[in-house]
N, C-alpha and C positions, 0 to 999 in steps of 0.2 A: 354450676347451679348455686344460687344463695344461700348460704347459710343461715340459718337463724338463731339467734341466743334465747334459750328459756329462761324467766325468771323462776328462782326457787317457788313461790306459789303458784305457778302455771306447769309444774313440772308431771303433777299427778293425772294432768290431760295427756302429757306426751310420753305416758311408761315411763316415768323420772326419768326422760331424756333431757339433759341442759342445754345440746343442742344437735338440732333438724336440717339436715339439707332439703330445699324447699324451690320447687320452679317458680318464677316470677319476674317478668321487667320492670314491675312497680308494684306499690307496698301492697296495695288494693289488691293487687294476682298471689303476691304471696300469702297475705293475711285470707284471702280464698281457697288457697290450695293446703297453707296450713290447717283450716276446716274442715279441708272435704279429706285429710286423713287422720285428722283429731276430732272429728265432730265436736260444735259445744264451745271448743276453745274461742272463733272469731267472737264470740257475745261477751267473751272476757275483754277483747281488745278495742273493739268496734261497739259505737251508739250510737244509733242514728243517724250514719254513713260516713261518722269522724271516730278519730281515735278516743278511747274513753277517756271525760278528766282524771287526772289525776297519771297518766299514763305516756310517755313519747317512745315511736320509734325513732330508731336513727339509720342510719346505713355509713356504713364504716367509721363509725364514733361519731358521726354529726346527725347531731338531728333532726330529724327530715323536718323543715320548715314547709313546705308545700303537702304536708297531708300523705296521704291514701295513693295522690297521684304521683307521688315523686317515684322518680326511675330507679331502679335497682339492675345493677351491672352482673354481670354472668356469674363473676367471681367476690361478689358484693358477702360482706358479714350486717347480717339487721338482727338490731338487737331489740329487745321489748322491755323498755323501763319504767320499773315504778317509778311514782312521786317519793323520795324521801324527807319524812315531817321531820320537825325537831323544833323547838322552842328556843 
């Protein structure tokens, strides 16, 4: 089952868990199933059926250039990253 990595400001959704084993073949089932046991959290991730700006997943350190649909492997780590700003 996929793992997910929580970012520190998403943490207070998952009982300050950093990170969730979560079923899913693609990011769209996980960021699904991550809701339907966190309620609330997909709105953090998800707008308007892409990932929020400011925000990428990845699946095993890369990041998912195909969206919501890219495949996620059995034994797969998807991480949830902010934007970091800096001048």
């Amino acid at each position: 089952m996929p793992l997910v990595f929580i970012p520190s400001l998403m943490r207070n959704m998952t009982e300050n868990q950093d990170r969730v084993p979560i079923e899913g073949s693609t990011l769209r089932q996980v960021v699904d199933n991550l809701d339907a046991r966190y309620p609330g959290i997909k709105d953090l991730i998800v707008q308007d059926g892409r990932v929020r700006p400011g925000l990428a997943l990845a699946i095993n350190g890369e990041v998912a250039t195909t969206g919501l649909m890219a495949k996620v492997a059995e034994e797969a780590e998807v991480q949830i990253l902010p934007a970091i700003g800096g001048g």
